[in-house]
C-alpha positions in Angstrom: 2.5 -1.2 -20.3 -0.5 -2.5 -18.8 -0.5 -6.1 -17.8 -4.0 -8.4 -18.8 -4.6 -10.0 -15.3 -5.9 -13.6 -15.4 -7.3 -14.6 -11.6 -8.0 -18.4 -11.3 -9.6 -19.4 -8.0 -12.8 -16.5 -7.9 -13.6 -17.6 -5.1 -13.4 -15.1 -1.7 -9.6 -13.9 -1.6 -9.5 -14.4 -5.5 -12.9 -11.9 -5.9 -11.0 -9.7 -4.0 -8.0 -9.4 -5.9 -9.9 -9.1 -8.6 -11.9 -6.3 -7.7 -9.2 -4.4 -6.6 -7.2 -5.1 -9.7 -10.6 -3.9 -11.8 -10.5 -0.8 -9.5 -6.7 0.1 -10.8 -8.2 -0.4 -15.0 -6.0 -3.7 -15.1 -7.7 -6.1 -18.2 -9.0 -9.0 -16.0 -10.0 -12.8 -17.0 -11.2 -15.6 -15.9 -12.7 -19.2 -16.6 -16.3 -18.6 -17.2 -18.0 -20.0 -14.0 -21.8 -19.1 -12.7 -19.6 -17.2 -9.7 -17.9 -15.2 -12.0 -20.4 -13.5 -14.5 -19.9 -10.3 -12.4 -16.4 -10.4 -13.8 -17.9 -9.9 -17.7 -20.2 -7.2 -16.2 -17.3 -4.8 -15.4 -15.2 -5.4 -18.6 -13.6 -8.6 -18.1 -13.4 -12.0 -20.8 -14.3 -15.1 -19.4 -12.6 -17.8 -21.4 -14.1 -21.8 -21.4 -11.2 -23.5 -19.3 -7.9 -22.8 -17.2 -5.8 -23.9 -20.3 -7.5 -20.9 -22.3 -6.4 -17.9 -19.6 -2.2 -18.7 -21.1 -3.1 -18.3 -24.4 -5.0 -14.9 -23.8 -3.0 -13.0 -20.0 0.6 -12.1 -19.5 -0.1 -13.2 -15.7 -1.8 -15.7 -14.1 -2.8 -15.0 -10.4 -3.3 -18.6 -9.2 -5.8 -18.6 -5.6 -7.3 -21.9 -5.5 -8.2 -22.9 -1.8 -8.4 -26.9 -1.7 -5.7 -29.5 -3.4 -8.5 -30.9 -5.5 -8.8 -27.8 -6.8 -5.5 -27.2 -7.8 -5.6 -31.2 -9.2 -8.5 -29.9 -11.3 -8.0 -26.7 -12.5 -3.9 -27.0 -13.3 -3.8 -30.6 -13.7 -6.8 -31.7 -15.1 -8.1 -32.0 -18.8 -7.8 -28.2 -20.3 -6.0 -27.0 -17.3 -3.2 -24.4 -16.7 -0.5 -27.2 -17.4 -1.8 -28.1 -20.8 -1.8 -23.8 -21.6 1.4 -22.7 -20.5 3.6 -20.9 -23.0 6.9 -18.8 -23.5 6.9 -15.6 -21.4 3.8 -16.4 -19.1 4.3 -15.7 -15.7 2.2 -17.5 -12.6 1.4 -16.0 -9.2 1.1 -18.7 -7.0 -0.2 -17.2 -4.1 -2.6 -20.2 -2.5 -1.5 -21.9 0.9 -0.3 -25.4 0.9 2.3 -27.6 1.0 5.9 -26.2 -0.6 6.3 -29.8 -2.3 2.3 -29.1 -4.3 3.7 -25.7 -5.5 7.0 -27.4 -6.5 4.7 -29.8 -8.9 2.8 -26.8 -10.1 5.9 -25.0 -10.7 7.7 -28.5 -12.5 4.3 -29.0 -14.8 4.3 -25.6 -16.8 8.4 -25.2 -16.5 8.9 -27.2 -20.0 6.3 -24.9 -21.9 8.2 -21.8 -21.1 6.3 -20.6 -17.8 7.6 -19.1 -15.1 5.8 -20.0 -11.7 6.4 -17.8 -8.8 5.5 -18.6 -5.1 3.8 -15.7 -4.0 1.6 -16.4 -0.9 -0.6 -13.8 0.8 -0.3 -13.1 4.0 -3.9 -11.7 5.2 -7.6 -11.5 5.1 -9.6 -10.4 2.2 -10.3 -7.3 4.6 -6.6 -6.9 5.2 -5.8 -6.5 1.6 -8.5 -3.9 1.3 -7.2 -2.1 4.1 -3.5 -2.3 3.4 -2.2 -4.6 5.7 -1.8 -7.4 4.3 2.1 -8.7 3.1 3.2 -10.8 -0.4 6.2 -12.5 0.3 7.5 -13.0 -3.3 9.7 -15.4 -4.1 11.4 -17.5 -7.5 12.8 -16.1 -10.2 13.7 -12.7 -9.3 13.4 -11.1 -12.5 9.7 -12.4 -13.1 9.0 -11.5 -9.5 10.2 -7.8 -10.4 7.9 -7.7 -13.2 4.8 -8.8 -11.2 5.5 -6.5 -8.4 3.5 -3.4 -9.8 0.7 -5.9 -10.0 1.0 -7.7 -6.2 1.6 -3.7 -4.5 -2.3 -3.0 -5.9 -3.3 -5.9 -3.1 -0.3 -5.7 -0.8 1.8 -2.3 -0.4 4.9 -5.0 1.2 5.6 -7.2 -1.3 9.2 -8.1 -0.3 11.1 -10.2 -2.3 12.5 -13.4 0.2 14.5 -15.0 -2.0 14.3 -18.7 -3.9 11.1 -20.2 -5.1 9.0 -22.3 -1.7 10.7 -19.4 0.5 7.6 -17.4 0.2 5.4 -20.4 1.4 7.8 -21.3 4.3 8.0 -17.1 5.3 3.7 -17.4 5.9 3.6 -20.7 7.5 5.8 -18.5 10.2 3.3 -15.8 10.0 0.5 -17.7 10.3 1.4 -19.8 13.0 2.3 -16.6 15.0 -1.0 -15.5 14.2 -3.1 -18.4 14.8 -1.4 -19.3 18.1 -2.1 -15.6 19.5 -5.6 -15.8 18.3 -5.7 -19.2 20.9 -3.4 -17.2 23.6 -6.0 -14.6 23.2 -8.8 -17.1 23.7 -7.6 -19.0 26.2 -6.6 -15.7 28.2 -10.3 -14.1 27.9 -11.9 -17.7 28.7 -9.7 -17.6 32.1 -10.5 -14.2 32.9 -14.1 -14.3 32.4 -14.6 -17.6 34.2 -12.2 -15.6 36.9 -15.5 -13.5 37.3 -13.5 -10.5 35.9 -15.9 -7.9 33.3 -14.7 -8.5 29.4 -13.9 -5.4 28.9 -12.2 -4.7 32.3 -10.2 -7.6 30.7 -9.7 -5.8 27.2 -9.0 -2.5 29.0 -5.9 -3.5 31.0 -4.6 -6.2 28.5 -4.4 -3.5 25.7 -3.0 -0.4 28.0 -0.1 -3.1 28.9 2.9 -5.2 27.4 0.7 -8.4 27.1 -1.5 -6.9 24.2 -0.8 -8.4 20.6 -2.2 -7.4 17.1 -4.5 -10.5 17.5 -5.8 -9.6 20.9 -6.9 -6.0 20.1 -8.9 -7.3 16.9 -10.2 -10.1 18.2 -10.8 -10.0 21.9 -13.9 -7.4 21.4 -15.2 -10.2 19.3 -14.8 -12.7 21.7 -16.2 -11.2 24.2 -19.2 -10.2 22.2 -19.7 -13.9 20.5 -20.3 -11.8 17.3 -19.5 -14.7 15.0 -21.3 -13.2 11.8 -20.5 -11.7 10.0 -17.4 -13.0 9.6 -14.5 -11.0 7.5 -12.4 -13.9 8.3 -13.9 -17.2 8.4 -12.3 -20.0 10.2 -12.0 -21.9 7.1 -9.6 -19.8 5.9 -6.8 -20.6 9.1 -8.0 -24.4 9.6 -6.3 -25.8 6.9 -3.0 -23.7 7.2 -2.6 -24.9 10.6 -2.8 -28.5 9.1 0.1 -27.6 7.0 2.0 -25.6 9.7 1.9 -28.8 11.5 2.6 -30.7 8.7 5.9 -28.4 7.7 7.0 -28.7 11.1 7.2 -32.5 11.3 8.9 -32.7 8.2 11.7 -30.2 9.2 11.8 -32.3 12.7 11.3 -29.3 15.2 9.0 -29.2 18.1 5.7 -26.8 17.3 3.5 -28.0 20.6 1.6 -24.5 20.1 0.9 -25.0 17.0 -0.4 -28.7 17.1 -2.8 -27.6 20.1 -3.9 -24.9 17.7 -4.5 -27.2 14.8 -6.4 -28.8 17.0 -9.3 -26.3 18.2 -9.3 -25.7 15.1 -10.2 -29.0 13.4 -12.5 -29.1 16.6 -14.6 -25.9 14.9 -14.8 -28.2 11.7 -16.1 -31.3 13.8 -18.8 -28.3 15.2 -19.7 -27.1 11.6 -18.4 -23.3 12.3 -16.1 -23.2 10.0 -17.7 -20.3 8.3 -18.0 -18.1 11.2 -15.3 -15.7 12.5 -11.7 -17.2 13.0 -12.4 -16.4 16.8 -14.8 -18.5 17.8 -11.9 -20.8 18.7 -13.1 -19.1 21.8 -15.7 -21.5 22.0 -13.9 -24.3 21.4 -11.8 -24.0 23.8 -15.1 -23.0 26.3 -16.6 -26.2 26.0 -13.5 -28.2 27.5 -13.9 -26.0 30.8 -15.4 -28.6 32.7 -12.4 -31.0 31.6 -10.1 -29.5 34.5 
């Protein structure tokens, strides 16, 4: 049986998975927003309020990027707390904190709902191109149910076990990917400042056992300064390394790589460039050259 999809969050990885979704004939909806009237366009219901998409989808893809969203649109007047009902299922698959998506999960528990932590590991670009990963995890039963569903964005959805282990599974991911992007930064910055060509650099870094995933997408860009356009905007890796660093502290173990990361990156903020390309940490890092 086909599944109505309701996607709340529209914004950038939530268009996404709504346009691929459309693309597979799944029966979207959404809250009726100026952003999302493209949704109507192509066959989908916009409804007035979060609290309205439980009455009217069997899923609720949840992709809000900022607490205060999520304080709005699940906890707020009309929100997804106040429409939960028997049988509903939520996809949580935003990035923050495990103890947030424990409250999310807690609010809509005594109406019947089932909420899933089911974070995405990836860029909008990734999901299009098949790489990204789901990590699935809660009640296994409603994550086998939503499965079909999550393999239209992400061919690996793995299921990792009990609900937060999802969130705690990308906060590894990211910060392997984060700190590689710096690595890969600092590495170029050295090289080029060595008086070495970029792409003599790129050449033998990629031919040899240094090269990483990050290096080989992102070194080109580097080198380049092609900021724009940008796929994968820094915003979208600033504020996981804020939680990385946060999750770390709380468990007690030592994440120096990661703090230094969170840092260049809260440094892109402080230089407004948050919506250009997640490696322009490069220049972050460029203008403390003279530091020594």
């Amino acid at each position: 049986m086909m599944r109505k999809i309701a996607v709340l969050g529209l914004g950038q990885m939530g268009g996404t998975v709504a346009r691929m979704l459309q693309a597979k004939d799944y029966t979207l909806c959404a809250v009726d927003r100026p952003g999302a009237q493209w949704l109507r366009e192509v066959g989908g219901e916009l409804v007035a309020d979060a609290k309205a998409l439980g009455d009217v989808a069997d899923f609720v893809i949840l992709l809000l990027s900022r607490e205060e969203d999520v304080e709005t649109a699940v906890f707020g007047p009309a929100g997804l707390a106040e429409g939960g009902r028997e049988g509903l299922i939520v996809a949580d698959m935003g990035t923050f904190g495990v103890a947030l998506k424990e409250r999310i999960r807690d609010a809509l528990a005594a109406s019947g709902t089932i909420v899933l932590d089911t974070p995405i590991s990836g860029t909008p670009e990734a999901m299009e191109t098949g790489r990204a990963v789901i990590m699935r995890s809660g009640d296994e039963s409603a994550c086998e149910l939503i499965r079909p569903v999550l393999e239209v964005l992400a061919p690996k959805c793995p299921y990792v076990g009990p609900f937060g282990h999802g969130m705690k599974l990308k906060f590894v991911l990211n910060a392997m990917v984060t700190n590689h992007v710096l690595v890969t930064a600092e590495a170029l910055n050295m090289g080029i400042a060595s008086g070495l060509d970029p792409q003599q650099i790129i050449d033998a870094v990629t031919a040899s056992v240094a090269t990483s995933t990050q290096f080989e997408l992102r070194a080109q860009v580097m080198a380049e300064r092609k900021w724009q356009p940008a796929p994968a905007p820094a915003r979208l890796v600033e504020k996981d390394t804020r939680y990385i660093v946060e999750h770390a502290e709380a468990l007690g173990v030592a994440a120096p790589v990661s703090r230094l990361t969170r840092d260049y990156y809260a440094k892109i903020a402080e230089m407004g460039q948050l919506e250009d390309e997640l490696s322009v940490i490069y220049e972050a890092l460029e203008t403390d050259n003279t530091r020594g």
